[in-house]
TIVEX-147003 format. One record per residue: x, y, z of N, C-alpha, C in turn; residue in one letter. Coordinates in nm, 4 decimals, padded with zeros to 6 digits. Example, Ala and Ser with C-alpha at 12.3 -4.5 7.8 and 13.67 -1.06 7.14 Angstrom:
     n_c1     n_c2     n_c3    ca_c1    ca_c2    ca_c3     c_c1     c_c2     c_c3 resn
  01.3190 -00.5690  00.7800  01.2300 -00.4500  00.7800  01.3200 -00.3300  00.7800    A
  01.2850 -00.2250  00.7080  01.3670 -00.1060  00.7140  01.2900  00.0030  00.7870    S
***
This chain:
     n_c1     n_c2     n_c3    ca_c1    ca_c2    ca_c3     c_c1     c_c2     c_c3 resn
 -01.6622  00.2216 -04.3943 -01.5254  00.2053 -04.3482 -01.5017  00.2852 -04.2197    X
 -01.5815  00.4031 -04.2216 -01.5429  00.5207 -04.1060 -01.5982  00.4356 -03.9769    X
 -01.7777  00.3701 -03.9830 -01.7545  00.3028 -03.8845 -01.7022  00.1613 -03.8171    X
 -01.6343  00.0832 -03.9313 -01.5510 -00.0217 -03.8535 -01.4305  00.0395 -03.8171    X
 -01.3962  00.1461 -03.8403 -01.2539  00.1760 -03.7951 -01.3202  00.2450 -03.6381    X
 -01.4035  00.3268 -03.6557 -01.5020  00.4065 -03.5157 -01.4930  00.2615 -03.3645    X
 -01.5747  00.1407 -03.4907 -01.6093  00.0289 -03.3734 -01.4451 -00.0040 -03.3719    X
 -01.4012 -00.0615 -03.4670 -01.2361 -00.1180 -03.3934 -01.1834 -00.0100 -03.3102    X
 -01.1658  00.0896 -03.2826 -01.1079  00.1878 -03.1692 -01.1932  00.1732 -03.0378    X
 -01.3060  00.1581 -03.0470 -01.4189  00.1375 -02.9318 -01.3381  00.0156 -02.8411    X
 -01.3661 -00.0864 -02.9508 -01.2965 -00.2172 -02.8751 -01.1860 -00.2375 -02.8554    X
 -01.0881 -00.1389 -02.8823 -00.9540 -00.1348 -02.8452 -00.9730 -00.0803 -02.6884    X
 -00.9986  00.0424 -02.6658 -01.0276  00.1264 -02.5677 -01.0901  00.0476 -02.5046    X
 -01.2002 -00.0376 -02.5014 -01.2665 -00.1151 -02.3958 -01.1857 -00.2001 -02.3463    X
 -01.1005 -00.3068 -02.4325 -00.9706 -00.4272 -02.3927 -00.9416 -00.3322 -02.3395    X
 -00.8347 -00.2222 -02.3218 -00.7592 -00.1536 -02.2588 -00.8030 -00.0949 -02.1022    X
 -00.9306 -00.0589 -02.1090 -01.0070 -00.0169 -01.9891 -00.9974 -00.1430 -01.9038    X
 -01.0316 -00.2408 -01.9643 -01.0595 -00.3770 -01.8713 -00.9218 -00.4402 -01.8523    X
 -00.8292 -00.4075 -01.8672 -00.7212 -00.4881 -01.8929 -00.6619 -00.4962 -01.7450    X
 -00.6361 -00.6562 -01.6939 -00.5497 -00.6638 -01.5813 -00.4180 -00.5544 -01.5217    X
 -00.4637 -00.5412 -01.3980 -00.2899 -00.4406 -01.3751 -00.1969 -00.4805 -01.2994    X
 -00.0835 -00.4853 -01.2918  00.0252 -00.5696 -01.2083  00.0759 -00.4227 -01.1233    X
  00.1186 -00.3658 -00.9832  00.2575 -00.3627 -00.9449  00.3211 -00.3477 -00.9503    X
  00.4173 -00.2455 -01.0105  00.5468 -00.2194 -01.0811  00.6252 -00.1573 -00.8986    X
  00.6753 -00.2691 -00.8549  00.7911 -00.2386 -00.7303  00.8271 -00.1532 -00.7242    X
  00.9336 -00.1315 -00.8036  01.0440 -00.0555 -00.8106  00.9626  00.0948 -00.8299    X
  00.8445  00.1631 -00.9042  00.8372  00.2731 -00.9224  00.7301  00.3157 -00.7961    X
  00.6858  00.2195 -00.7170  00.6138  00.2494 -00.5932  00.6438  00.2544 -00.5024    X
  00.6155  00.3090 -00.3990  00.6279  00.2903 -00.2229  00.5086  00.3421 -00.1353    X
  00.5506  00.2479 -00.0153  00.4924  00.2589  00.1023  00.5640  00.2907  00.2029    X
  00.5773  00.3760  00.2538  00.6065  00.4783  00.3787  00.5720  00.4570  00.4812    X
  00.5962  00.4893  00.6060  00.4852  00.5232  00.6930  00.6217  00.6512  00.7866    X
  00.5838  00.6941  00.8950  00.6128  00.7702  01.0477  00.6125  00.7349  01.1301    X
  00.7289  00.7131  01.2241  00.7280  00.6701  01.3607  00.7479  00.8037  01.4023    X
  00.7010  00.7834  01.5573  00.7798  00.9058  01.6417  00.8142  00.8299  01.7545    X
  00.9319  00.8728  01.7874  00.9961  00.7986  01.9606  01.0504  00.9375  01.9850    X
  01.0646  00.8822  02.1462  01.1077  01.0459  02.2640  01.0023  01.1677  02.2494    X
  00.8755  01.1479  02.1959  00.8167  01.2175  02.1929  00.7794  01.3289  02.0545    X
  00.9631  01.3540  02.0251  00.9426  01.4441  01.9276  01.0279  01.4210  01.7665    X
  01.0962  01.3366  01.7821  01.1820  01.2582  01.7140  01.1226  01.1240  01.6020    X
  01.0549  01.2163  01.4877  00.9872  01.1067  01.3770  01.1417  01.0547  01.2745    X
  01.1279  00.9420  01.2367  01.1329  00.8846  01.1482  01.0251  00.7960  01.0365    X
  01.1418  00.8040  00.9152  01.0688  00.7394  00.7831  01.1192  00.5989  00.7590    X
  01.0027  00.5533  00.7360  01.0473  00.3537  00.7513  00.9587  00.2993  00.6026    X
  01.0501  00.2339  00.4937  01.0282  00.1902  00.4001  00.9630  00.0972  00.3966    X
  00.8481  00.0203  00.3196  00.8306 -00.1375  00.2823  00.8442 -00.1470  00.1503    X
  00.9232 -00.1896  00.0923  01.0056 -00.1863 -00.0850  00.9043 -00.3160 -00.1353    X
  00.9014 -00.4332 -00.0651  00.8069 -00.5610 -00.1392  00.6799 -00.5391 -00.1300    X
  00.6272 -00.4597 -00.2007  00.5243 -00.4629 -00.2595  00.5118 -00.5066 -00.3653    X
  00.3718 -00.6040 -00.3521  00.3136 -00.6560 -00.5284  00.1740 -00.6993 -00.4701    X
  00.0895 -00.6771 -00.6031 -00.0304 -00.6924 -00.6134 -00.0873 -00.6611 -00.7832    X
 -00.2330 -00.6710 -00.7823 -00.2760 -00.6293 -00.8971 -00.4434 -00.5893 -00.9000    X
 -00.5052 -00.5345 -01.0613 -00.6075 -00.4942 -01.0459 -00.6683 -00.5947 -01.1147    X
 -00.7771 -00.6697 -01.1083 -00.8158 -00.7814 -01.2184 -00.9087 -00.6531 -01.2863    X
 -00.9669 -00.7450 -01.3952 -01.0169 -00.6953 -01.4969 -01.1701 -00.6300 -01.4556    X
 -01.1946 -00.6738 -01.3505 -01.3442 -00.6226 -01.2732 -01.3137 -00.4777 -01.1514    X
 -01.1900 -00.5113 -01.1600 -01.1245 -00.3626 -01.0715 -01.1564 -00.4190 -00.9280    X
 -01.0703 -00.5692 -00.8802 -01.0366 -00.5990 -00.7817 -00.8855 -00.5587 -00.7485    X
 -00.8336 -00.5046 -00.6306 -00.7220 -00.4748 -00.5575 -00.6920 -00.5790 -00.4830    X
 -00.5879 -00.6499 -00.5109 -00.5120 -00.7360 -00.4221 -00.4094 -00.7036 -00.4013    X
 -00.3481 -00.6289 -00.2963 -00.1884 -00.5750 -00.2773 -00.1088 -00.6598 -00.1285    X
 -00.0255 -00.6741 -00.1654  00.0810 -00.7533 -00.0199  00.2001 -00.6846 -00.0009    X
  00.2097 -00.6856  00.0909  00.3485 -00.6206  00.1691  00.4152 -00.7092  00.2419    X
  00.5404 -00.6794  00.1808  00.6095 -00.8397  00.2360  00.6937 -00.7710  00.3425    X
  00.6679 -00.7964  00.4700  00.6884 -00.6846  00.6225  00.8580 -00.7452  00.6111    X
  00.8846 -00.8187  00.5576  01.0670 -00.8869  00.5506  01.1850 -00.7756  00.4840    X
  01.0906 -00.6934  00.3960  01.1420 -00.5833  00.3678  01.1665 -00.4482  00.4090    X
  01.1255 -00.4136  00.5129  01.1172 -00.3105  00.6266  01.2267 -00.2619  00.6245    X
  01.2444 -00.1269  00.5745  01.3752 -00.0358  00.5755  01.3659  00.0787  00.6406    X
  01.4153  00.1176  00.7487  01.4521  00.2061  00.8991  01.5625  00.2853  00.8517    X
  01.6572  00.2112  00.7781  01.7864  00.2863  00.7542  01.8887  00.2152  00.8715    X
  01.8361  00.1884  00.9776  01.8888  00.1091  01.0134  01.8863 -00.0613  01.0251    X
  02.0030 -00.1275  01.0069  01.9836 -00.2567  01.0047  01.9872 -00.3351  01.1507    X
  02.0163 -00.3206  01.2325  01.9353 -00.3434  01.3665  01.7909 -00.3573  01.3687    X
  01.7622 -00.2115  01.3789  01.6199 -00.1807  01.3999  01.5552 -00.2730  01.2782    X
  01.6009 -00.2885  01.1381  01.5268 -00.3819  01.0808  01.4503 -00.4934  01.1133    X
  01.5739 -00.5540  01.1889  01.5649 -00.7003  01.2421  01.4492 -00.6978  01.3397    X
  01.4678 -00.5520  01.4530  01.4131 -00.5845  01.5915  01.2642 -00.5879  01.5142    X
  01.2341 -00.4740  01.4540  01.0629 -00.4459  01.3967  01.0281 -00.6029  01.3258    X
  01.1153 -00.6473  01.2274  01.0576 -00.7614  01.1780  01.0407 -00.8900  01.2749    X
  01.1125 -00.9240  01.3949  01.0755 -01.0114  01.4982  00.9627 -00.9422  01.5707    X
  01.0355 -00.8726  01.6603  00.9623 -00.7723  01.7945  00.7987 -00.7502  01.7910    X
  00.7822 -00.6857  01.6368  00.6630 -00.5878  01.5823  00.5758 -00.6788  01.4998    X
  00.6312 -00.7087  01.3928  00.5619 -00.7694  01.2739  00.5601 -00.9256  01.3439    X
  00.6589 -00.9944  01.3417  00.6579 -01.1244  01.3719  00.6235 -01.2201  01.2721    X
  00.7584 -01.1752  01.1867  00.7178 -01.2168  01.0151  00.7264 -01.3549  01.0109    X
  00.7965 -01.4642  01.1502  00.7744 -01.5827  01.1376  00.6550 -01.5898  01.1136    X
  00.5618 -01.5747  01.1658  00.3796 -01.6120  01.1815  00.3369 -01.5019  01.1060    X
  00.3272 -01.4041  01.0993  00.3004 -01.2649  00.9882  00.3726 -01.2516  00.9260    X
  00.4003 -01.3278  00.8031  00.5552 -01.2293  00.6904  00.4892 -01.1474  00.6545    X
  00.3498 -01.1202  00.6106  00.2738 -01.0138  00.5238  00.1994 -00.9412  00.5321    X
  00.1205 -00.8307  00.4880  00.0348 -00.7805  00.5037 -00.0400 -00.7495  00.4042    X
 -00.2110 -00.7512  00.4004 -00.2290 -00.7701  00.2627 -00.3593 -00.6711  00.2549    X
 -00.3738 -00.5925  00.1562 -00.5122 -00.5018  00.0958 -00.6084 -00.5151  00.0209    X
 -00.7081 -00.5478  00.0553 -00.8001 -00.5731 -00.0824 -00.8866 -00.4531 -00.0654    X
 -00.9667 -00.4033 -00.1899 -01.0613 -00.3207 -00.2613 -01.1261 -00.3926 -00.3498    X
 -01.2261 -00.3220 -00.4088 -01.3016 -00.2816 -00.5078 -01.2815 -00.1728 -00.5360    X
 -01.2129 -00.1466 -00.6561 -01.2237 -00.0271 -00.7500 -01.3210  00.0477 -00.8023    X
 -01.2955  00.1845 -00.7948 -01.4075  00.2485 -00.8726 -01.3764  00.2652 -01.0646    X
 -01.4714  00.2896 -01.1361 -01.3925  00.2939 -01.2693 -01.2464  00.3029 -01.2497    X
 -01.1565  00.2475 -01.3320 -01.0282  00.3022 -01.4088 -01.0727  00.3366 -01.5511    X
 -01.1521  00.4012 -01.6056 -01.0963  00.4134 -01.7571 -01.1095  00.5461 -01.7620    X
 -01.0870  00.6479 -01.6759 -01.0994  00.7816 -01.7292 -00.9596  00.7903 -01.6885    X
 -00.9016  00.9376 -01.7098 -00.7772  00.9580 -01.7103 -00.7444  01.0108 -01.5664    X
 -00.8130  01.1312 -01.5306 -00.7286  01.1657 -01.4099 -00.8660  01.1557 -01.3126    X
 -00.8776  01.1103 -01.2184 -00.9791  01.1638 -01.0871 -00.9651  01.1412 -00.9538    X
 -01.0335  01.1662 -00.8607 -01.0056  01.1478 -00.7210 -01.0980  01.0635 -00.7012    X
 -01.0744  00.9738 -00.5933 -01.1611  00.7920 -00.5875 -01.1542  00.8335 -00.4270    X
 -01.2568  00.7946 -00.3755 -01.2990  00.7236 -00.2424 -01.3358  00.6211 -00.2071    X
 -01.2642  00.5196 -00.1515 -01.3091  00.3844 -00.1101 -01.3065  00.3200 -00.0302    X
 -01.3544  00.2302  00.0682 -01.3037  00.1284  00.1320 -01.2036  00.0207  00.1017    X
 -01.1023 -00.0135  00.1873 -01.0320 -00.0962  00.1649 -00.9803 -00.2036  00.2827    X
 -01.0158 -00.3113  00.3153 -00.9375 -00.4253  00.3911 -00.8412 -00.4482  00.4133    X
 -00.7740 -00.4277  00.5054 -00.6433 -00.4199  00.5818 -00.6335 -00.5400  00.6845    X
 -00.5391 -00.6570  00.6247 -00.5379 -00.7624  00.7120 -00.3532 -00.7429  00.7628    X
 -00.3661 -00.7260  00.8927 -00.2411 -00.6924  00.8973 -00.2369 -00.7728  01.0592    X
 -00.1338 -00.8484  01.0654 -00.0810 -00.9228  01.2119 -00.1892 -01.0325  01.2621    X
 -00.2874 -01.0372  01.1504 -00.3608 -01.1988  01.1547 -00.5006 -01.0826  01.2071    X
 -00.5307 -00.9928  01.1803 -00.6644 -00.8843  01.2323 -00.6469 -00.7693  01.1337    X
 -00.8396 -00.7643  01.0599 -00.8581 -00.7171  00.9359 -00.9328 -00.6017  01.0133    X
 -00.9167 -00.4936  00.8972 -00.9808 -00.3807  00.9591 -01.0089 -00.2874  00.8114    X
 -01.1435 -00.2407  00.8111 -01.1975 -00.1539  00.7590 -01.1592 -00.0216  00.7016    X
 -01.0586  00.0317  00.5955 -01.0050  00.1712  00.6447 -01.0406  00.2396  00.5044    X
 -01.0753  00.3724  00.5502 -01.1676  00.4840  00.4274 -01.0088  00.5226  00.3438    X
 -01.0177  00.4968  00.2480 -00.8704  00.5495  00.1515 -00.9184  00.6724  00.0673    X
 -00.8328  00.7599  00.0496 -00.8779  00.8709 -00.0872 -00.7590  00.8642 -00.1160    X
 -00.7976  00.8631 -00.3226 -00.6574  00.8251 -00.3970 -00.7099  00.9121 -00.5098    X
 -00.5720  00.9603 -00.5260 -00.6041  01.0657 -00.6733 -00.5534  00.9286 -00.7749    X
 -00.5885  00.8666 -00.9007 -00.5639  00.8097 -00.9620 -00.5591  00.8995 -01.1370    X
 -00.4482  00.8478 -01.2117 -00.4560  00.8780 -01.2992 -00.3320  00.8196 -01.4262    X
 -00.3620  00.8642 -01.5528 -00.2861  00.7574 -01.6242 -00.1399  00.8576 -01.6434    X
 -00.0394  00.7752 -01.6869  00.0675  00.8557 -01.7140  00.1307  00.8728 -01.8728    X
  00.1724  00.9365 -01.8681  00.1853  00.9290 -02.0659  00.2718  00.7739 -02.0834    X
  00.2827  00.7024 -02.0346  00.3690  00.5615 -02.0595  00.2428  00.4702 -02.0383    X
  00.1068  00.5025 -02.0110  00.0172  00.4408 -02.0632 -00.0134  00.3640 -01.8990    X
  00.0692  00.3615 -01.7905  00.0378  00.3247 -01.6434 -00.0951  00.3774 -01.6007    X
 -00.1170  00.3277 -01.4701 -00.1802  00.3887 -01.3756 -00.1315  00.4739 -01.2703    X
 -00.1787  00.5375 -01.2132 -00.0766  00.5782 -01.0794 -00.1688  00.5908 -00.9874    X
 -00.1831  00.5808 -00.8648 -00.2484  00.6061 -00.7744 -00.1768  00.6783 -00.6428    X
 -00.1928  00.7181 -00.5970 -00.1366  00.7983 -00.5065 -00.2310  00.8434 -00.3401    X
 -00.2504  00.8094 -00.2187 -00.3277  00.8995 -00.1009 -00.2977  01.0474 -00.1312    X
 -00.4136  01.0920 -00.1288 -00.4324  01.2435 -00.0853 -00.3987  01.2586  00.0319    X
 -00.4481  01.1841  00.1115 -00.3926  01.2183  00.2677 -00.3605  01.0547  00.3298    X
 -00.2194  01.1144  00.4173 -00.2529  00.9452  00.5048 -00.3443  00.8441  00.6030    X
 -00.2908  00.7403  00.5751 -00.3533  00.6108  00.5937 -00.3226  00.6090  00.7435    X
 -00.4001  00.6497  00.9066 -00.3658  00.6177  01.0067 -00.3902  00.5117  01.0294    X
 -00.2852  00.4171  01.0691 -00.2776  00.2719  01.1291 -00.2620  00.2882  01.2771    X
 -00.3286  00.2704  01.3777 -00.3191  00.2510  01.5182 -00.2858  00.1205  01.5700    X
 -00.1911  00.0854  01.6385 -00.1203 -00.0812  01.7017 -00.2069 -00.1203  01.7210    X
 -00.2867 -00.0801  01.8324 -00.3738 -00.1106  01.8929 -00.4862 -00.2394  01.8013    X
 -00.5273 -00.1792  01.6979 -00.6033 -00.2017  01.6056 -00.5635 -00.3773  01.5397    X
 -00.4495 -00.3731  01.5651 -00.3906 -00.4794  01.5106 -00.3016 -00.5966  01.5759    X
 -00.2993 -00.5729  01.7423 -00.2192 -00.6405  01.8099 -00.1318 -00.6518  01.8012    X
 -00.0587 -00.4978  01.7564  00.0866 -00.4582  01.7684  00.1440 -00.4046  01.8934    X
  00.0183 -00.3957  02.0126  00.1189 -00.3071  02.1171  00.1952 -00.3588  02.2299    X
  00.2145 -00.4827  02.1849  00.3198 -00.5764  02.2948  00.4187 -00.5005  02.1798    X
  00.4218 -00.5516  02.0433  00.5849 -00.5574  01.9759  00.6009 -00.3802  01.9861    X
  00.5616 -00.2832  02.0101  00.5572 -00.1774  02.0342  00.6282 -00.1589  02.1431    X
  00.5612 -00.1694  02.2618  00.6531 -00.1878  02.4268  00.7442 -00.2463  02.4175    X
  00.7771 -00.4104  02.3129  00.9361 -00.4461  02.3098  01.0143 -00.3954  02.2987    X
  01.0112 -00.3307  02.1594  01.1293 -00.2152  02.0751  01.1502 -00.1272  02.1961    X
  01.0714 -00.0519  02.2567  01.0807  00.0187  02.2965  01.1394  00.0002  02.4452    X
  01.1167 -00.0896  02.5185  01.2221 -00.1429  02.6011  01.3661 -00.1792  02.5385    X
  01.3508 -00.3029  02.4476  01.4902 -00.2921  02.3825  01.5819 -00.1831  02.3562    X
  01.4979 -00.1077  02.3075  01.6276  00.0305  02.2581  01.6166  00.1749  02.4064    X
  01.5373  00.1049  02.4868  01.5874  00.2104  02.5960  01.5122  00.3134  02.5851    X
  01.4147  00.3313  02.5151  01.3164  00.4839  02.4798  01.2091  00.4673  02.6013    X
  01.1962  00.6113  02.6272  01.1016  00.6837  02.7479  00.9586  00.6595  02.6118    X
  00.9865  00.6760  02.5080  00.8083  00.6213  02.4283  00.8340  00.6489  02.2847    X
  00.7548  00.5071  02.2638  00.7473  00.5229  02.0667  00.5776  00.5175  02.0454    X
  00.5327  00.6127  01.9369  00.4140  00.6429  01.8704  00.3716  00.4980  01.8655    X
  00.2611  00.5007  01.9022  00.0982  00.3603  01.8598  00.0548  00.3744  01.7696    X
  00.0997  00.5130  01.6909 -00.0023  00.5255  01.5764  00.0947  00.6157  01.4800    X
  00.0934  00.5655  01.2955  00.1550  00.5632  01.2307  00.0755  00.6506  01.0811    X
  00.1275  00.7271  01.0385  00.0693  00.7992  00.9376  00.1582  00.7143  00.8225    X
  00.0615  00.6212  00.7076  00.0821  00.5489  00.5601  00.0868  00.6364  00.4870    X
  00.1922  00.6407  00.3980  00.1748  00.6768  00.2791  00.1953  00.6044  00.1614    X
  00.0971  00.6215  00.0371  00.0993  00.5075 -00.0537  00.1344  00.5753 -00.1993    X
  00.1935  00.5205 -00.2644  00.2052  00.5296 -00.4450  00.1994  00.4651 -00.4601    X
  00.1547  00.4256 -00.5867  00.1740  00.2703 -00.6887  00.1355  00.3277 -00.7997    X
  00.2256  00.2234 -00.9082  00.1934  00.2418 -01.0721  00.1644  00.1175 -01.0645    X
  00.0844  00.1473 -01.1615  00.0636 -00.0513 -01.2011  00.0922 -00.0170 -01.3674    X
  00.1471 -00.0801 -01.3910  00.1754 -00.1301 -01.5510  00.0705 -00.2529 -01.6126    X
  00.0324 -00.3070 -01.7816 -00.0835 -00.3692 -01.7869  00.0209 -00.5118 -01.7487    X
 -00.1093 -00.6447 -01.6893 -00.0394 -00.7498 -01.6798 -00.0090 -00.7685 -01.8282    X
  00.0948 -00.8782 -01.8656  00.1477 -00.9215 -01.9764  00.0980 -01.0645 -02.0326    X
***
């Protein structure tokens, strides 16, 4: 009896290890830093995020650039035409390969694919990952994600804004910051 109850916990814990992960919006974000005038940073939201982990510990994450929060609603608009050009780019999207998920807390190093403004790029991520007593994932950067315009054929919509709003200079290059929980898919 001791070991079918031993093996039924095994195979619980294994379903559970392997188990699809969804995205939970609302308890994640993506960040990033501008700086204009030189010395003058701001914090700029992307709230639509969704993605998931399949059961082999593939990362598919999207950022829906339509959601872009500045705090201001101007500047919303100008970044989502000007910058992103969410007619032809609404999104931006991440893929990985995962390292294990079934231990509880550790620090992960990986590559991850960054297709952002129709041009993919290579970028080294470190993520402390770990579970939360509600049975999630969490993942979190140790340090940020530098995105350079350049990299992505952002530095026309860069020089726009920045003519538009009259600035002597806005930053080419943007420090990411990432959280996500994923909850199991259902």
């Amino acid at each position: 009896m001791k070991k079918i109850i031993i093996t039924f916990a095994l195979l619980i814990f294994t379903l559970t290890a392997n188990a699809a992960w969804q995205i939970d919006a609302e308890q994640s974000s993506v960040t990033f830093v501008s700086t204009k005038q030189e010395h003058i940073r701001e914090i700029h939201k992307i709230p639509g995020v969704s993605g998931s982990i399949s059961v082999k510990g593939e990362l598919v994450m999207t950022l829906d650039l339509s959601t872009i929060e500045s705090g201001i609603e101007i500047r919303n608009e100008r970044m989502k035409e000007m910058l992103f050009k969410i007619a032809t780019f609404p999104t931006a999207t991440i893929t990985a390969q995962l390292p294990d998920l079934s231990r509880k807390t550790k620090l992960d190093k990986f590559d991850a694919e960054l297709n952002l403004h129709g041009l993919s790029k290579t970028i080294s991520v470190e993520a402390l990952v770990a579970r939360t007593a509600k049975g999630e994932i969490m993942a979190s950067l140790t340090q940020p994600i530098i995105i350079n315009a350049s990299d992505f054929g952002l530095d026309a919509g860069v020089a726009a804004l920045q003519k538009v709003a009259g600035l002597t200079s806005i930053g080419t290059s943007v420090p990411v910051y990432v959280t996500l929980v994923f909850k199991k898919a259902s």
